[in-house]
N, C-alpha and C positions, 0 to 999 in steps of 0.2 A: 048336721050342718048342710048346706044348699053344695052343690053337685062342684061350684067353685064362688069362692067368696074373695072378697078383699077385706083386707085388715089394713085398719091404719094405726090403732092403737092398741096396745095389751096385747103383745101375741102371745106372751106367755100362757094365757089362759087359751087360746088355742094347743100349745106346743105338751102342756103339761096331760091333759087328757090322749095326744095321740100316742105319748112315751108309756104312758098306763093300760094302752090296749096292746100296741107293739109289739109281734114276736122279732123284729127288726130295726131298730134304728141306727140311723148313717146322718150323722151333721158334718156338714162342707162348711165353714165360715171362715171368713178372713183373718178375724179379729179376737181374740177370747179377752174377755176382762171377768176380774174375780167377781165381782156383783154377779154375772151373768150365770158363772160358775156356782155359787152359793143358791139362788133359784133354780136351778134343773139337778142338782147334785143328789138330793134325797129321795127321786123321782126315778134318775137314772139307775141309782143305787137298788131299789126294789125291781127296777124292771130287768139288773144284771142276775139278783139272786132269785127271780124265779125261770132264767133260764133264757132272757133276752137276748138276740145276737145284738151289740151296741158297739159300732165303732164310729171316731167321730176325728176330724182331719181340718187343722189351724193353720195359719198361715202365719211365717214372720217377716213381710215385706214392713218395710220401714220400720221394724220393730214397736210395733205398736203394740200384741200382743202382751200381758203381763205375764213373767213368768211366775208370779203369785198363782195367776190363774193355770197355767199346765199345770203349777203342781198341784194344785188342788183336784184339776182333774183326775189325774196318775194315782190320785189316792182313792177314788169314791170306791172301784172295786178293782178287784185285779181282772177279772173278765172285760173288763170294759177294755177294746183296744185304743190308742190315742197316739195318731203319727202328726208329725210336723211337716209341715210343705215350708221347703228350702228355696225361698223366691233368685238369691243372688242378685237381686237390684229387680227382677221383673215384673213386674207388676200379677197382683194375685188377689181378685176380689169378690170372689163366691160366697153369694150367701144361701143354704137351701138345709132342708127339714125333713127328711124323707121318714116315712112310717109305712111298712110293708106290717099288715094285719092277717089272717089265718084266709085259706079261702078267696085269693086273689084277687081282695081286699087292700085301701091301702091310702095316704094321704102324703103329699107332698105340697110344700111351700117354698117358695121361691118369693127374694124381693130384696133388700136394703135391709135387713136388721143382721147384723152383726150377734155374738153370743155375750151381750151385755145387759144390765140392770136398763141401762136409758134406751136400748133398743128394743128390749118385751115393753117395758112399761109404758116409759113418758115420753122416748122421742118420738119427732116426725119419721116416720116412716111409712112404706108402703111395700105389702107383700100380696103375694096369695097363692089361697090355698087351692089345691085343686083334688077334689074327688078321684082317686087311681080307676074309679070303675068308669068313669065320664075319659080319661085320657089313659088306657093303660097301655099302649105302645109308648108314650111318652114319659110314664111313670117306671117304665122296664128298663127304656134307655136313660134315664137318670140315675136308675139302681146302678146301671153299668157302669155308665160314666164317672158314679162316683168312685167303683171300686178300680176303674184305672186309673182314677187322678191317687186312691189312697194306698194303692202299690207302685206308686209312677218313682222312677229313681230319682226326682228330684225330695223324694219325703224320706224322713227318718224316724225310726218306732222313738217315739220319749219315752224315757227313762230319768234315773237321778243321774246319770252322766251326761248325756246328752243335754237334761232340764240344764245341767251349770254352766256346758259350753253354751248355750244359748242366753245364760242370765250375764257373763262375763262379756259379750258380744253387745245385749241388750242394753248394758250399765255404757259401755265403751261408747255406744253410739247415741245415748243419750247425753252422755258428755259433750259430745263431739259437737249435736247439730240437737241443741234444746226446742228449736222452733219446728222439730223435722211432722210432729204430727200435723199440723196448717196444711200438709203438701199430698193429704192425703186423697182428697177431692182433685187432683189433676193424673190421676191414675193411669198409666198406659193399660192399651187392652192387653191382656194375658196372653205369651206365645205358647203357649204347651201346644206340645205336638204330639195330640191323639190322634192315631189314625184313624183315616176314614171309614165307612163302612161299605165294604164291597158291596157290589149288586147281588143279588144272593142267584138271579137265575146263571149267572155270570161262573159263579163259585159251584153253582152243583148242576150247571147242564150235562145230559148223556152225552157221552162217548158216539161219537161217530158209528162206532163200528167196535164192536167186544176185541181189542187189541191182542196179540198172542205174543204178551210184551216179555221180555227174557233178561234176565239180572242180569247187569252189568260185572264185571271184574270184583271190583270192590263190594259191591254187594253180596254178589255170588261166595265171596270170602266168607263175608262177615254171616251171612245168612249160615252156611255150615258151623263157624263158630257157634252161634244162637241153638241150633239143633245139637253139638257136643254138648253146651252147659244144660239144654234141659234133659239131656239124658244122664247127665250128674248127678241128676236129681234137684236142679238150683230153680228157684221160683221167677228171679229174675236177674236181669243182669243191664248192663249200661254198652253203647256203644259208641264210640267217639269218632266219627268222620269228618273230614275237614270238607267246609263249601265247595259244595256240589261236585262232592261223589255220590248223592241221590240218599240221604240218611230218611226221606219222607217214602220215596218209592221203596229202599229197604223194610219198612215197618210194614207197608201195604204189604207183598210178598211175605213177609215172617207172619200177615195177619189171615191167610189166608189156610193157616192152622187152626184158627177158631172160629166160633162160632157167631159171638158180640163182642164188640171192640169199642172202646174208647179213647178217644185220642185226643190228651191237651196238651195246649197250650198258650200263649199268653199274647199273642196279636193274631187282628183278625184275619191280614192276609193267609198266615200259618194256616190258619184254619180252612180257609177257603180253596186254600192252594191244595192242603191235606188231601182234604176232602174229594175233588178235583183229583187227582192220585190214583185215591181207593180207587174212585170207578173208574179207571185205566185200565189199573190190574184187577179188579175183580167188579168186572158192570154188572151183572148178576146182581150184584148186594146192593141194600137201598144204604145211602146215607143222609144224614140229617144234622143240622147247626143247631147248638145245647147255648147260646148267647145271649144278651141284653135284648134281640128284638126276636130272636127263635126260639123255641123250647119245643123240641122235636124228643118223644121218650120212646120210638119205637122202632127207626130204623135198627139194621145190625148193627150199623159202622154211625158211633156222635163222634162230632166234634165240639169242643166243648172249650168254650173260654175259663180263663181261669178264674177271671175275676167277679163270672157268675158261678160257676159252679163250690167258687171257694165261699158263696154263701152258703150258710147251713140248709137252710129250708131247700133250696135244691139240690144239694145232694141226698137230703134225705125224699127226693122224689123215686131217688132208685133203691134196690133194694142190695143189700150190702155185697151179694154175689151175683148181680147185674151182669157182670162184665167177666168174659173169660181172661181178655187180653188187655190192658191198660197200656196204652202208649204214654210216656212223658215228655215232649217236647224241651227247649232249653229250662235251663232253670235260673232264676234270679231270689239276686237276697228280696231284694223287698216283697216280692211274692212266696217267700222262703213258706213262710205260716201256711199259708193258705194252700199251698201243695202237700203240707205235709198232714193237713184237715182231709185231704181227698185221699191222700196211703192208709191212713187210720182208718176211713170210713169203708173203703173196700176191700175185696177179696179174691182179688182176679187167680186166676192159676197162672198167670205167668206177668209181671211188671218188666216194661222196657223202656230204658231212659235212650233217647237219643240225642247227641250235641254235636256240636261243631265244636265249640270251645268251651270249654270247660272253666268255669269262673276261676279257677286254680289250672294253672295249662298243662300241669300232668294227671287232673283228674281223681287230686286225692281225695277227695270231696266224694266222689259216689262209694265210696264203703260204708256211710251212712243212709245213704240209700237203695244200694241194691250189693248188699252182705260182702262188699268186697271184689264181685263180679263185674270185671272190664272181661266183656265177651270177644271185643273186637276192636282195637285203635290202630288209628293211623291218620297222623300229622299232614299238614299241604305239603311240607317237604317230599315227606315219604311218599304222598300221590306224584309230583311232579318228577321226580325220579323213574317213574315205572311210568310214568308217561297218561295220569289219568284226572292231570290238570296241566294248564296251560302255564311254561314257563315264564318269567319275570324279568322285566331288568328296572333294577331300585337307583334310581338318582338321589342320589342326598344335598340339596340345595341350600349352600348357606345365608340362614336367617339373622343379620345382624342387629332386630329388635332387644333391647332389652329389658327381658322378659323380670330382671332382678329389682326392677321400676313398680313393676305392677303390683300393688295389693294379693297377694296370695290366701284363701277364704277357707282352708282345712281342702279342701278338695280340686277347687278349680279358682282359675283367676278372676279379678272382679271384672266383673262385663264393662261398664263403662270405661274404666281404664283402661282393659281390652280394645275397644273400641276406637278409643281415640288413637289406639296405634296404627290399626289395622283398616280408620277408613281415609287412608294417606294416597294421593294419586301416586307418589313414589313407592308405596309398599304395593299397591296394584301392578305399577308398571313390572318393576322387580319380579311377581308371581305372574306377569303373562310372559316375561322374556322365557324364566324356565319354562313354563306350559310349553310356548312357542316352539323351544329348542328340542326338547324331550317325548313332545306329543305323536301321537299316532292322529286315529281317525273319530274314537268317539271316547269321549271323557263324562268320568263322574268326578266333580270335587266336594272335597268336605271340606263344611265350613264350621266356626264355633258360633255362629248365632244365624238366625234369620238376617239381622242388618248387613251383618260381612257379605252375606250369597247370596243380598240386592247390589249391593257395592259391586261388588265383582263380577254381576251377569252385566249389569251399565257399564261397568269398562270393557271389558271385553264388548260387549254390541260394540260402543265407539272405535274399538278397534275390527269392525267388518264380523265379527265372530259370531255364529247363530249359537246365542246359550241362550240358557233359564233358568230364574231361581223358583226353586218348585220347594213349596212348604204348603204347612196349612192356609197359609192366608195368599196362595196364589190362584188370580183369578183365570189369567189369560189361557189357559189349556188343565187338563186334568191330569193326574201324574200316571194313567196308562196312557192317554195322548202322547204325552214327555216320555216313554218310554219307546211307543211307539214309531216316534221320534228320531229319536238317536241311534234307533236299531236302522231304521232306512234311509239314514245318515241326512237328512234334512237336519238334526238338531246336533251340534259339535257338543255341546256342556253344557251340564246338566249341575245347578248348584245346589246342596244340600246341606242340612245338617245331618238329621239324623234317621232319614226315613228309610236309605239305602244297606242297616246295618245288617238287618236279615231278613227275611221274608221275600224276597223279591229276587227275580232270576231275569238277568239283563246278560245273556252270553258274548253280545257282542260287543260288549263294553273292553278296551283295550286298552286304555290308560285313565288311572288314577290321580287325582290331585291332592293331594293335602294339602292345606293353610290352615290349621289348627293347631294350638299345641297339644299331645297327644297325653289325655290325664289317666286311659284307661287302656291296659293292654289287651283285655279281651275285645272291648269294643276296636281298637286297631285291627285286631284279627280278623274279625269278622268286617269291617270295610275291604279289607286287601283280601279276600276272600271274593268279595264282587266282582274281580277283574279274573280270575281261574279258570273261569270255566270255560272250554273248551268250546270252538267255534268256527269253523270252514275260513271265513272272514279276516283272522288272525292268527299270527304263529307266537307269539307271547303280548304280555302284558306288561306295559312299562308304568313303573308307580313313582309318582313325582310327589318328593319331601321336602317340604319344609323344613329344615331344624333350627332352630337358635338355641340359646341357654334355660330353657324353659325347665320346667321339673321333670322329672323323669323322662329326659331325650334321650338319656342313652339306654333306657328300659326298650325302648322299639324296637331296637337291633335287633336284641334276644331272640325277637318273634322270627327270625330268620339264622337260629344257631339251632344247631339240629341236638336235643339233648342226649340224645344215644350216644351224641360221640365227644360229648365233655369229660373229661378226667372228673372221677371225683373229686370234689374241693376246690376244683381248679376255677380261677376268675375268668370272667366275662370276657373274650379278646374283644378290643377295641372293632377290630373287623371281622363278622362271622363268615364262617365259611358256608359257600352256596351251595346247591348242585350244579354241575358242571353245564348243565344247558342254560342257567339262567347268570346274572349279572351285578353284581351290588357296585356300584359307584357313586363314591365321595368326592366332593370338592374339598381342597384344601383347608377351607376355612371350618368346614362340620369334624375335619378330623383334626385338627386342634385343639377346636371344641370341646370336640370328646375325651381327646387324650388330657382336657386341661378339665374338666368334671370330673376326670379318676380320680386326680390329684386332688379334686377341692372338694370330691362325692363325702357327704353323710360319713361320719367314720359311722365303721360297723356296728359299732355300739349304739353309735344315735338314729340307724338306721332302726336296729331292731325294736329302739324302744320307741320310737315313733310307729312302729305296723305294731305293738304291743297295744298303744295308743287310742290307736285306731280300731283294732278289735274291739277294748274294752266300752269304746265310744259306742259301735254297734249293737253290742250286747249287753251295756248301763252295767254291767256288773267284771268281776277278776274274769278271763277265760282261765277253763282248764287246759291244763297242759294237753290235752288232745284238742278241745276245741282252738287251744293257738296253731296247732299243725295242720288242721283241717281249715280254716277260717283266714288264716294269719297270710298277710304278704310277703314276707318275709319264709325261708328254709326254718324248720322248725330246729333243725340238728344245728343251725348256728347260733342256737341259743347254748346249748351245750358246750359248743366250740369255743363259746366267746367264758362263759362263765360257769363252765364246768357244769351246772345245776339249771335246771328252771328256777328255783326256788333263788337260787345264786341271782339268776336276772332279778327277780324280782325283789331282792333286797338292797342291789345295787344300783334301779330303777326308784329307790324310796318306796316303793309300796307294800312293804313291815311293818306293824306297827309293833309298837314295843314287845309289846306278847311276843308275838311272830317271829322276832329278833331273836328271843332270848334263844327258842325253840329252834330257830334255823341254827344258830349259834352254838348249838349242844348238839347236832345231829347232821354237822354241816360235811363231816367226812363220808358218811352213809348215803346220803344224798347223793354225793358225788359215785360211790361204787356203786349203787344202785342204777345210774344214770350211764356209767361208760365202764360194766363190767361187760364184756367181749360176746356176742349171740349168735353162735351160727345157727341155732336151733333156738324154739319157743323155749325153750325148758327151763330155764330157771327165772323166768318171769312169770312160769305156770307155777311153779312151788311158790313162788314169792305170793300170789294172789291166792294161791289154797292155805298159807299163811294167814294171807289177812281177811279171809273170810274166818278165822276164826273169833273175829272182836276187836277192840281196838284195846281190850284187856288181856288179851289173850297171844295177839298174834307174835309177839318175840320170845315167846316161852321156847324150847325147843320141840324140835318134829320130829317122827321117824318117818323114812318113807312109805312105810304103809298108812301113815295118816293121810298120806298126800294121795294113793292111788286112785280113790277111784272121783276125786275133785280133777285132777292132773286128766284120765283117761275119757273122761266126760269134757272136759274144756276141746280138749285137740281131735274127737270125733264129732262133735255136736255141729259142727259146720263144716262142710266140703271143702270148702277153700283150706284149713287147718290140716285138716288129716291131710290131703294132696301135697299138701308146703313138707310138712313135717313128722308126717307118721306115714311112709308107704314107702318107705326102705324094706332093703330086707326084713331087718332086726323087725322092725312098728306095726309091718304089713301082718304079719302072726296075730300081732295082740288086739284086733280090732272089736272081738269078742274080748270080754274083761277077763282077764285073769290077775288077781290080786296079787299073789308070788312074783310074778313077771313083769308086772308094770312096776312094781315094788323096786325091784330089781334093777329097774334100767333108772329109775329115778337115781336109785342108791350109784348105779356106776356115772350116770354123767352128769344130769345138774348139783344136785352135792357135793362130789367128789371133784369136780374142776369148779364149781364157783369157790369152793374154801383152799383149793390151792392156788390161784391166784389172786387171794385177797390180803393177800401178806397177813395173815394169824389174824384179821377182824370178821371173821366167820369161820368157824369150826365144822367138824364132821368127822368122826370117830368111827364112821361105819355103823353106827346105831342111830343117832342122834345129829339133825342141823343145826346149828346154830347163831342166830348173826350177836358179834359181843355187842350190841348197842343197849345203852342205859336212859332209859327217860325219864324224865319227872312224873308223876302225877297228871299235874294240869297241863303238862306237853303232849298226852299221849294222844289226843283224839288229835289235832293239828297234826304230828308225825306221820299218824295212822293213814292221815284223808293225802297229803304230800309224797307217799310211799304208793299210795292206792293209784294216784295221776300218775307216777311215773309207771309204774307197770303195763298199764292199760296204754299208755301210750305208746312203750314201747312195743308194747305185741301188735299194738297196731300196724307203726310204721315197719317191724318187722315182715309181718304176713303183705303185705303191701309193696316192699320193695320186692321180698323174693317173687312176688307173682307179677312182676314185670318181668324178672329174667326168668322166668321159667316159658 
C-alpha cells in the first residue's frame, strides 16, 4: 500500500492483512459490536497461536458496547489480552489500529470506524492508514499512548465477572434511557489525564559540576539495611519510604554498586526526574530514556517506561542478563501484568522495589515480589517524628453535602450527580471560608474532576485570589510555569485533580486542600505526602478537609493512626493519635459524623464480603485464600475472626455450590483447627504441607516423623527469611546441615506432640505415628485436599510475615 492512504470503505480488508503480518497488535475503539467481533475473531485467533502480542481496549461510555461482543472476544484466545475503559459518564471515543511488524516496520489507522460489521464494511466512514516507516515518531508514540490509556486505572481486565457486572449495568441502562444511542454523535472530548512529555534536554542535562552528594539520614539507614540483606545472600528486597525522604536518590547511591541499571517506572516525570538523580550522584555514567519517543539501549543507567518496555518485542531488545541491578519504581494493579512480564524476563543480581505507599499500607504485597524482604520501612509518621519531614496540622471541615443522594458506580460517585452538588456558588463559598481560615501561603487543592478545579479557580479569582486550574486541557501557563509559580509565591492555588499524586516535588507547598470525596487511601497518601517536605519557607504543613457522609470518610483518618501502636484487634479510635509536633482538628459536625458512620458502618460481615467482592471482581475468578490476604481490603485474619474458616466465609457468603456444601459440611471441624490451631513456630503447617505433598490420595494416611524430615528441613532452609524466623535458635542453629535422626526428632517433640495435645483427641500421636481423625468421601477428597493446601500456605505466609515486622 502507498506510504499513507485513506479508506472510506471496507477497512476490514485493510485490517485483516495487517493482523496476519503482526508480531503486535493493539486495538483502541470506542464501541465493540458482535458483527465486528465475528470478522476479525478467526484472524486474531491465528495471530495469538503463532505467538502474536494482541491486546486490544473497548470503551463503555453510554453502554453502547454489546456485551455479546466482549464475550466473544474473552473467548477467541486466552493470550489475547482485553481490558475495558470505565468512562463513568466521560466521554471516550478512540478509534485506531496499530500493527507493529519485525524490523521497525509497521502500520497504523486512525479515523471513525468503530470495531463493527457496518464500520469495515458498509458504513460511511473515514480513516487512514499511515505507513510506520513514513511517520515512526508518531507511530512509537501511538504504541505508548496506547499502552497508558490500556493500563490507565480507569480500565479493568474483562473477564466473566467483570463481562456480568458490566451486562447487569448495560441491561439497567438500557431500560433506563432506550433512546440513549441518538446521543452518541454529541460526544464530549475525552479528559484523561495523560501526562505530558517532558523535554527530554530538560530530563537528562549534565550536572553542573560532579556533586559530592552524601545520603541523607534516612537513606544512609536504609542503604546499610540494603548492604545486610545482600550479604544474607538475598537477591532483592523492597523499601518503603514515605514522600520525600529521597526513595529515588536512595536507588541512585544503592546503584552505584553496579555496573548497568535499570530503572522503571510508570510516569514520565518519574523517569526524567530519575534519571536527572542518577547523574547527581554518579555524572560519570551516561543515562538514557527506554520510552514511546526514545529507545536508548546503551547508556549504563535506562530509564524505562513501563508501558513500553511491558511490550514484548522490547524487552526482548536486551538480553535476559542485561542488567546487574533492576530498580522498580511504584507499583499498580493495572500494570500489575506487565511488571511481572519484565521479573520473568530478567536476571539482575540484585531486584529493588521502591514505594512510598504500598497499595496495601503495610506492605504485605511485596512477598510476592521480592521473597518476603522489606529491607527498610518507615511511615511519614515515623519520618515526622525524628524530624525528616515537615509537621502537619489536619482540619477536618464539616461537609454537610449529601453524598447518600448521589448514585454510587462500584467505585466512585457518578460525575454529573457529583457535579451538580459541587458546582453551587454556596458549596464554593463554604470551601473558600475554610481555605480562608486554615490557609498558610501556598496551596495545592484536589479536586474530583477537571470542571470542579475550573469552578473553584473562577471563584476564588472573583474573590481577589491568584489560583489556577492546571490540567491537561490548560492553556494559560504550563504546569512547570504553575509550579514555578507558587514556589515564588506570585501564584496562591493551584487546582488539580490528579497530576500532583507523585512525581512531582513542590517543597514549598504548605497547605493542602481537599474537596473531593476520598475513594482511595493510597492515593490520599500520596497527596498529603506533597505538603512534607521540608523547606526554609515553612514550619509545618496544614491540610484542609473536607468530609461529609461520603464512603469511606472515616478510612482517611487511619492514614494518620500510627499502626505500631494499635492493640491487636483493637477498633479504629474515632480520633487517631498524632505526633506531638503536629495537630489533628475536628469540627463538631465531622465528629458526629464519624461517631454516627461507627454506628451505621457496613457490619463486619458485609464489610468483608464486599472487599471479597471486589477481589473476585478483579481477578474474574474465587481468590485464594492467600491471594485474599495479599490483594483483599479488608485484614485477612477477620475473616477467620468473623467465621472461624475461609471456607466458613465462603459458605455464608453463598458461594458453595451444592458439591462444596456437602464437603464443607463433612470437614467443617478440621477447617476450623487447621485455621486457629496456636503457631509460634512454622512447624506444624510444614508437616501439614509434607502431608499433603503426598496426593490428595494419600495425604491423611498416617506419618512418622522421619517421613516428614527431610520435606520439613528443606521448606525452612531453602529461603533466608525462614531459617532466620525460625530455625536459628540454639536447638535449629545445629541442624542446618541435614541430619535425619535430629530433625526427626524435633518434629517428633514439637509439632506433633503439641498439635494432638491440643486438639481435644481429633489428631493423634503415639510417638511413632501422626494422625489427623478426619474421614472423607471419595469425591470430597480433591476439594478438601486443595481447601487444606490454601490454608497452609496461607498461614505460613502471614506467619513469616508478621514475625519479620517484629524482629
Amino acid at each position: 500500500m502507498p506510504d499513507i492512504k485513506l479508506i472510506t470503505e471496507n477497512l476490514v480488508e485493510e485490517l485483516i492483512p495487517g493482523i496476519q503480518r503482526a508480531s503486535g497488535i493493539y486495538i483502541l475503539t470506542s464501541f465493540v459490536m458482535e458483527s465486528g467481533v465475528r470478522l476479525l475473531a478467526p484472524h486474531l485467533k491465528e495471530a495469538a497461536l503463532r505467538g502474536a502480542e494482541v491486546k486490544l481496549l473497548a470503551g463503555d461510555y453510554l453502554f453502547v458496547t454489546q456485551p455479546e461482543a466482549l464475550r466473544a472476544l474473552i473467548r477467541i484466545h486466552p493470550a489475547i489480552e482485553v481490558r475495558l475503559w470505565r468512562s463513568r459518564g466521560t466521554s471516550f471515543h478512540p478509534k485506531a489500529y496499530l500493527f507493529d511488524y519485525e524490523n521497525g516496520q509497521g502500520l497504523f489507522i486512525v479515523g471513525s470506524s468503530n470495531l463493527s460489521q457496518s464500520a469495515f464494511r458498509m458504513g460511511i466512514e473515514w480513516n487512514l492508514a499511515v505507513n510506520a516507516q513514513l511517520e515512526p515518531y508518531t507511530f512509537q508514540m501511538a504504541l505508548d499512548k496506547f499502552m497508558h490509556q490500556f493500563n490507565h486505572e480507569n480500565t479493568e481486565s474483562l473477564n466473566d465477572v467483570t463481562l456480568a457486572i458490566y451486562e447487569d449495568e448495560y441491561r439497567e441502562n438500557r431500560r433506563k434511557y432506550p433512546e440513549l444511542v441518538r446521543s452518541i454523535t454529541e460526544m464530549e472530548e475525552t479528559e484523561l489525564m495523560l501526562p505530558s512529555k517532558p523535554a527530554r534536554e530538560k530530563a537528562l542535562d549534565k550536572p553542573d559540576a560532579a556533586n559530592d552528594l552524601q545520603p541523607r539520614k534516612a537513606q544512609e539507614q536504609a542503604l546499610e539495611a540494603l548492604v545486610q540483606t545482600r550479604e544474607e545472600g538475598y537477591d532483592r528486597a523492597m523499601v518503603v519510604m514515605a514522600t520525600g525522604l529521597g526513595k529515588t536518590y536512595l536507588a541512585g547511591f544503592f546503584a552505584r554498586q553496579f555496573n548497568r541499571v535499570l530503572f522503571v517506572a510508570h510516569r514520565e516525570e518519574i523517569l526524567t526526574q530519575a534519571a536527572r538523580t542518577f547523574q547527581h550522584v554518579m555524572p560519570e555514567r551516561s543515562v538514557g530514556l527506554y520510552n514511546g519517543t526514545e529507545k536508548e539501549t546503551d547508556p549504563s543507567s535506562i530509564f524505562a517506561s513501563i508501558y513500553t518496555l511491558g511490550m514484548k518485542k522490547h524487552r526482548e531488545r536486551f538480553a535476559a542478563d542485561a542488567f546487574d541491578l533492576i530498580v522498580i519504581d511504584e507499583f499498580h494493579h493495572a500494570a500489575a501484568q506487565s511488571y511481572q512480564a519484565i521479573l520473568n524476563c530478567f536476571r539482575p543480581r540484585f531486584l529493588l522495589g521502591i514505594t512510598a505507599t504500598p497499595d496495601r499500607m503495610d506492605g504485605k504485597d511485596v512477598y510476592a515480589i521480592c521473597d518476603g524482604n522489606v529491607a527498610y520501612q518507615v511511615n511519614f509518621l515515623e519520618a515526622i517524628k525524628r524530624g525528616w519531614l515537615s509537621p502537619f496540622q489536619y482540619y477536618g471541615i464539616y461537609d454537610d453535602t449529601d453524598y447518600g443522594q448521589i448514585t454510587w458506580l462500584g467505585n466512585r460517585y457518578d460525575e454529573e450527580e457529583l457535579l451538580a452538588v459541587q458546582l453551587q456558588e454556596s458549596t464554593a463559598a463554604k470551601i473558600y471560608a475554610a481555605w480562608d481560615k486554615h490557609r498558610q501561603t501556598r496551596t495545592i487543592a484536589f479536586c474530583s474532576s477537571i470542571t470542579q478545579a475550573d469552578f473553584l479557580a473562577d471563584y476564588f479569582k472573583r474573590q481577589r485570589i491568584a489560583a489556577v486550574s492546571l490540567h491537561s486541557r490548560t492553556k494559560e501557563l504550563t504546569r512547570d510555569e504553575a509550579i514555578q509559580r507558587l514556589a515564588d509565591g506570585s501564584l496562591q492555588v493551584i487546582f488539580t485533580v490528579d497530576l500532583f499524586n507523585e512525581g512531582v516535588d513542590i517543597p514549598a507547598v504548605d497547605t493542602l486542600l481537599f474537596v473531593r470525596p476520598t475513594e482511595s487511601l493510597t492515593v490520599f497518601t500520596q497527596q498529603v505526602g506533597r505538603g512534607l517536605r521540608l523547606h526554609d519557607t515553612k514550619s509545618t504543613c496544614h491540610v484542609i478537609d473536607l468530609i461529609g457522609n461520603y464512603r469511606n470518610a472515616d478510612v482517611k483518618l487511619s492514614l494518620f493512626q500510627d499502626r505500631n501502636e494499635e492493640e491487636k484487634g483493637s477498633r479504629q479510635p474515632i480520633l487517631p493519635i498524632v505526633p506531638d509536633t503536629c495537630l489533628l482538628e475536628l469540627e463538631v459536625g465531622v465528629i458526629y459524623l464519624l461517631e454516627e458512620l461507627a454506628r451505621k458502618r457496613q457490619p463486619r460481615r458485609e464489610k468483608l464480603r464486599s472487599a471479597y467482592f471486589d477481589l473476585k471482581r478483579e481477578l474474574g475468578r474465587r481468590p485464594s485464600y492467600l491471594e485474599l490476604h495479599l490483594n483483599g481490603r479488608e485484614e485477612s485474619k477477620a475473616y477467620r475472626q468473623e467465621f472461624l474458616s475461609y471456607v466458613g466465609f465462603l459458605h455464608w457468603a453463598e458461594e458453595l455450590n451444592e458439591f462444596e456444601v456437602e464437603a464443607f459440611t463433612s470437614c467443617e471441624w478440621w477447617l476450623q483447627e487447621a485455621e486457629r490451631t496456636d503457631m509460634r513456630k512454622s512447624y506444624k503447617m510444614v508437616v501439614l504441607l509434607a502431608m499433603l505433598d503426598r496426593g490428595i490420595e494419600e495425604w491423611l494416611t498416617p506419618i512418622r516423623p522421619s517421613e516428614t524430615a527431610a520435606f520439613f528441613h528443606d521448606y525452612l532452609t531453602s529461603k533466608e527469611y525462614r531459617k532466620r524466623i525460625d530455625f536459628s535458635d540454639g536447638e535449629t542453629r545445629g541442624l542446618w546441615n541435614y541430619n535425619a535422626e535430629k530433625v526427626s526428632k524435633l518434629i517428633a517433640k514439637m509439632p506433633m506432640t503439641k498439635w494432638s495435645g491440643s486438639s481435644k483427641g481429633r489428631i493423634a500421636f503415639d510417638g511413632e505415628q501422626f494422625e489427623v481423625q478426619l474421614r472423607v468421601e471419595n469425591e470430597h477428597q480433591a476439594l478438601v485436599h486443595e481447601w487444606t493446601r490454601q490454608i497452609a500456605e496461607y498461614r505460613l505466609h502471614y506467619h513469616f510475615e508478621r514475625r519479620d515486622k517484629q524482629s
